[in-house]
C-alpha positions in Angstrom: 99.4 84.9 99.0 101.6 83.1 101.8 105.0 82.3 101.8 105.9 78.8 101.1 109.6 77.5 102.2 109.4 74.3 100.6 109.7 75.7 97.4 113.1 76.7 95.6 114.0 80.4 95.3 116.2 81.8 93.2 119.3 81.8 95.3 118.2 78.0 96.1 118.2 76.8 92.6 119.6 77.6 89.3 115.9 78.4 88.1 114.6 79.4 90.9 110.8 78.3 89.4 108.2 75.7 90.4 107.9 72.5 87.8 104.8 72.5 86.3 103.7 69.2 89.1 105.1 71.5 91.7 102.6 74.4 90.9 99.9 75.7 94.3 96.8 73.3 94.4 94.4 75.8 93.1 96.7 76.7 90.3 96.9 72.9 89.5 92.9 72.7 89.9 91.9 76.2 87.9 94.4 73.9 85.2 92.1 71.1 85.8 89.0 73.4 85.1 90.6 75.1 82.3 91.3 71.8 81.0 87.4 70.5 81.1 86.1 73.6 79.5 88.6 73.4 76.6 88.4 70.8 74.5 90.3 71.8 71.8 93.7 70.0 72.0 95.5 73.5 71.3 93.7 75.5 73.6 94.5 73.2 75.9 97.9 72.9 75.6 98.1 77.2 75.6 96.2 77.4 78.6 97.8 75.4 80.7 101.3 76.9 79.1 100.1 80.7 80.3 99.4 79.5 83.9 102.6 77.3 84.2 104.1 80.7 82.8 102.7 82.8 85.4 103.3 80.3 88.3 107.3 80.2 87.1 107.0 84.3 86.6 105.5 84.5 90.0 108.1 82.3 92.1 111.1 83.9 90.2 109.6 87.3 91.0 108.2 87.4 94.2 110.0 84.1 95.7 106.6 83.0 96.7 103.7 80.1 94.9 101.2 81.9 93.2 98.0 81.3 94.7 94.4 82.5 93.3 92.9 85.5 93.3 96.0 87.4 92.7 95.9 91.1 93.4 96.0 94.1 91.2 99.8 94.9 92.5 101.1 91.8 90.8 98.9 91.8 87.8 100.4 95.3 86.8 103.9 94.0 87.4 103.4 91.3 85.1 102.5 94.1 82.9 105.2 96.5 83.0 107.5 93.5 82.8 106.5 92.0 79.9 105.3 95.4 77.8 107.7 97.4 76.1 107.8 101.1 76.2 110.1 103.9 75.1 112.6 106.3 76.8 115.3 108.3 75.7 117.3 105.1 75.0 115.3 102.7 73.5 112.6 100.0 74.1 112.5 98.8 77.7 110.6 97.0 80.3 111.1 96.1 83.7 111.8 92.3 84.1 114.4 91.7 85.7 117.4 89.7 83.8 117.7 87.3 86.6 114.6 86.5 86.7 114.5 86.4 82.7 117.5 84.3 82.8 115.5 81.8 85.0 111.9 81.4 83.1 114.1 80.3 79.8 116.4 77.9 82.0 113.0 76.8 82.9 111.7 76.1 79.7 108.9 78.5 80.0 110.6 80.9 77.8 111.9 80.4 74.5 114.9 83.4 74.5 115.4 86.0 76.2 114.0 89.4 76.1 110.3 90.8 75.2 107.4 89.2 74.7 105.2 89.9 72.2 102.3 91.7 73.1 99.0 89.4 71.6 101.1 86.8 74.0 101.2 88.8 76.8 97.5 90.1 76.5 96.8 86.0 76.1 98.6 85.2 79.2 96.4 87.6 80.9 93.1 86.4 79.5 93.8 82.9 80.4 94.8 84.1 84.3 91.5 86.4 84.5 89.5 82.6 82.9 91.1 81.2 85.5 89.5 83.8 88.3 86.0 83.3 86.7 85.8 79.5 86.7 86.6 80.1 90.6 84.4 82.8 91.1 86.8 84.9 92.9 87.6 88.8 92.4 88.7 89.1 89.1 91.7 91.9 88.7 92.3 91.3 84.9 89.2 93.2 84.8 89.8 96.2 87.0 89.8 99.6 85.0 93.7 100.1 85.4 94.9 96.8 84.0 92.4 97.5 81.2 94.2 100.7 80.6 97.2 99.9 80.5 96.4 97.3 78.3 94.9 99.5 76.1 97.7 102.2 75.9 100.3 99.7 75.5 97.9 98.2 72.4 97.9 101.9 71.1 101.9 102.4 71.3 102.5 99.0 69.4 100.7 100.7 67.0 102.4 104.2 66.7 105.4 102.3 66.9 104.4 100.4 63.6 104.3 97.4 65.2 101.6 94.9 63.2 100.0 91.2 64.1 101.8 88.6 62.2 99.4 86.5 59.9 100.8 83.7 58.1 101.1 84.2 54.2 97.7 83.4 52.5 98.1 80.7 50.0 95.2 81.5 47.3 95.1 79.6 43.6 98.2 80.9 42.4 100.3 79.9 45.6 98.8 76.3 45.9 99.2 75.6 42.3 102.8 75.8 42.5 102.9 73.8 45.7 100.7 71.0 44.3 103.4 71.1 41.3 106.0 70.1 43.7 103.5 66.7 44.9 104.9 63.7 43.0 103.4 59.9 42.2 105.0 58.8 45.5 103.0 57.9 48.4 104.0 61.0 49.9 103.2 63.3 47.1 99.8 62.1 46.5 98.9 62.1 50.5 100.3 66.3 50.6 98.5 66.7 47.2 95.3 65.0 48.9 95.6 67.1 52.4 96.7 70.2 50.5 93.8 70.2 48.3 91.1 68.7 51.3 92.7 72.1 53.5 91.7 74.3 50.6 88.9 73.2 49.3 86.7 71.8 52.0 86.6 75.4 53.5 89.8 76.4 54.8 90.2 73.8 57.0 92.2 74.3 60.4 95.4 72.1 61.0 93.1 70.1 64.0 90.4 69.4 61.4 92.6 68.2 58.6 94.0 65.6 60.8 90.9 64.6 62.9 89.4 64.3 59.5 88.1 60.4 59.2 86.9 58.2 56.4 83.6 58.0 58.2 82.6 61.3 57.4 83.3 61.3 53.6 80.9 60.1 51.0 80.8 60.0 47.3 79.0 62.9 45.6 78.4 61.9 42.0 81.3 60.6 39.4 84.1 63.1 40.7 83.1 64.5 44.2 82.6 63.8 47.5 81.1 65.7 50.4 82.6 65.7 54.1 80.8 66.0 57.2 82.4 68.4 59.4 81.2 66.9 62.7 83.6 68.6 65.0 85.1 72.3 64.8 86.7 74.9 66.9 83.6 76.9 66.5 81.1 73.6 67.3 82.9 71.6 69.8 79.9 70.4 71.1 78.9 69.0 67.9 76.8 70.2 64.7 75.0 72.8 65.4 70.7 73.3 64.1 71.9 76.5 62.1 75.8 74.8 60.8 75.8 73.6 57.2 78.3 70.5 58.0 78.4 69.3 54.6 81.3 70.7 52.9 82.2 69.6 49.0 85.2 68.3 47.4 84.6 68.8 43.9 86.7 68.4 40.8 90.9 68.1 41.0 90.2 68.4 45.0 88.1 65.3 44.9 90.4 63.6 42.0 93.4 64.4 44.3 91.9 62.2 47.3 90.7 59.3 45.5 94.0 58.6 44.6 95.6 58.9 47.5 93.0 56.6 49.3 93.4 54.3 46.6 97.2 54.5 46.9 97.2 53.7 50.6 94.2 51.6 50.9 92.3 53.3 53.9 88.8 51.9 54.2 88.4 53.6 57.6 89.9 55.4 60.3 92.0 58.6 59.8 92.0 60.2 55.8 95.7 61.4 56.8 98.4 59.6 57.9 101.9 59.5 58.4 104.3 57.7 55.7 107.5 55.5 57.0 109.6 54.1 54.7 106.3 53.5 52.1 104.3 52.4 54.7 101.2 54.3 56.0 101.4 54.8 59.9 98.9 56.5 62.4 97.1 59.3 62.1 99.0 62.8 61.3 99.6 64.9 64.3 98.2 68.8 63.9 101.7 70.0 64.1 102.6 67.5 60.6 99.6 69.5 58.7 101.6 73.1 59.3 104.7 71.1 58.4 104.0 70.1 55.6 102.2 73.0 54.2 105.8 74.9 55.1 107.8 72.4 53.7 105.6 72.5 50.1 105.6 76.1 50.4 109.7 76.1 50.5 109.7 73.2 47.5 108.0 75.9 45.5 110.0 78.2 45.6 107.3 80.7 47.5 108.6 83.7 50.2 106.5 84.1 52.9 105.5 82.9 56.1 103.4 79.7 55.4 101.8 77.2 57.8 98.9 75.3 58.0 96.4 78.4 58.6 97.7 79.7 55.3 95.2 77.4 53.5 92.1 79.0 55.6 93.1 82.6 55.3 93.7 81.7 51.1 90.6 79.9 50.7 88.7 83.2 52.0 91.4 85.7 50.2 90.6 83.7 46.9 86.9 83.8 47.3 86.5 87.7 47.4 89.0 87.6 44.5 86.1 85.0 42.5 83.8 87.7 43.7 82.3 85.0 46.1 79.3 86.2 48.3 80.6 86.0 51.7 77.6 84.8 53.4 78.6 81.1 50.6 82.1 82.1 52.1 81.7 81.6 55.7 79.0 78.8 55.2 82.1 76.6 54.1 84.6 78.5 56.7 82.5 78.0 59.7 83.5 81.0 61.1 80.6 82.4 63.0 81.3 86.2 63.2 82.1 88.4 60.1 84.4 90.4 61.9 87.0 87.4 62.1 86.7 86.8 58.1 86.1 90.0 56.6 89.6 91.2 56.4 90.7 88.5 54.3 87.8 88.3 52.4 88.4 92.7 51.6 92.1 91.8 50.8 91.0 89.5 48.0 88.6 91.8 46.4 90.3 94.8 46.9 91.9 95.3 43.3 87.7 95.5 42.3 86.9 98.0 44.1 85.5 100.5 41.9 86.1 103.6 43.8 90.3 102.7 43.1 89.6 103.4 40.0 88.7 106.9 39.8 92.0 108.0 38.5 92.0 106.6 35.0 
């Protein structure tokens, strides 16, 4: 790493942190790679948010660029100042407050204080991507960052400490927030995108709003079926062993015609935004987990809802229905039944027979 005076320290600026156009060329080019290799719009936008994170980090630490491959010293002070651990008077970790004080003046924090760990351990994976696309020495995967990794993944733990999952919206939930969808343009497009998000699969906020008329067909009387051309888990395309077709049956497909009808789309985006009556553009990603929020609020529902709250019901409701999973992930796309089988346990876990023992 090599000191670089044309850069703002901390005592030369109130942040003390390199803009995101300011950041050292090969951080700006492993961006660039990172970029190429991700097409999905929000791994995009988290990858380059990690290493603009560690750049800003970097300066306000060190008071030098960070330049790649970064050593094993500073990759373990990332670590101990981002990851909590106890003493004899509380949580603590060592960033500095100064330096704290800067990332958020920056904008690359959000508040003050501790990050959570699953973003911390992110941060990390995106900085030891960036060492592999370059070839260079990787020290994300050297034995003590590993461990301390690991140790600090076994405190959160002890310390009862759990991954926050948005509330799973099965039948019951989306019942009362279709309820709350009235005759209006904007009721009938929720109700539509609601009922799409749920029935097609479980459909991801990026796939409900990429979704496009010329991918949906009419299945009989009352269904269609949609073509799932484009996933997070096929971004290359359909793959030979993908089942792309995915049905819309029944009060789903009911739901849709009438919003199409209502707002006349012949082609181009299935979901789009409403001013003042009038259908707009396409809806963004960030509108689908909107609106699933604000539907969730209208009926009345506690939790933590958002637009992954349709995928994680759709899966909690089929091992309810005693679903085989296998029919399960065939709709989900999810390619490993490690990522889906909690969900899909959580559903049918009042039928398990062994609970019932005591009777």
């Amino acid at each position: 790493m090599k000191k670089n005076n044309t850069l703002p320290s901390i005592a030369a600026s109130p942040s003390g942190l390199v803009l995101p156009e300011q950041l050292a060329q090969q951080s700006a080019d492993a961006v660039r790679e990172l970029l190429a290799e991700a097409a999905a719009a929000n791994t995009t936008r988290s990858y380059a948010a990690a290493l603009r994170y560690w750049a800003g980090w970097h300066q306000a630490r060190f008071g030098i660029e960070l330049t790649l491959p970064v050593n094993e010293a500073v990759v373990i002070q990332f670590l101990v100042d981002h990851i909590q651990r106890k003493n004899k008077v509380g949580l603590i970790s060592e960033l500095p407050a100064t330096v704290d004080q800067s990332l958020v003046a920056a904008g690359l924090k959000a508040k003050l204080g501790s990050l959570k760990l699953s973003t911390v351990t992110q941060r990390v994976a995106v900085l030891s991507t960036a060492h592999k696309l370059k070839r260079l020495t990787n020290p994300c995967e050297l034995p003590s960052v590993r461990t301390l990794l690991s140790r600090a993944r076994r405190s959160s733990v002890k310390r009862g400490e759990r991954p926050t999952k948005k509330t799973a919206v099965t039948r019951q939930e989306l019942e009362a927030m279709l309820a709350t969808c009235d005759g209006s343009l904007e009721g009938l497009r929720d109700r539509a995108l609601l009922c799409f998000g749920f029935a097609s699969g479980g459909r991801r906020r990026s796939e409900i709003a990429a979704a496009d008329m010329r991918d949906l067909r009419k299945a009989g009387d009352d269904g269609y079926i949609y073509r799932l051309e484009y996933s997070k888990t096929q971004q290359a395309g359909v793959k030979a062993d993908s089942t792309p077709d995915k049905p819309i049956l029944g009060r789903g497909a009911q739901a849709l015609s009438a919003w199409i009808e209502a707002a006349k789309i012949h082609e181009g985006a299935i979901f789009r935004r409403i001013w003042k009556d009038r259908v707009g553009p396409a809806l963004l990603p960030g509108s689908v987990a909107t609106i699933v929020k604000r539907r969730a609020a209208l009926a009345g529902l506690k939790g933590d809802f958002g637009a992954h709250s349709l995928r994680s019901g759709f899966v909690t409701e089929a091992g309810k229905q005693g679903v085989p999973l296998p029919a399960v992930m065939a709709m989900t796309e999810h390619r490993s039944v490690a990522s889906v089988i909690g969900y899909f346990q959580s559903g049918r876990a009042e039928d398990n027979p062994a609970a019932r023992l005591l009777k």
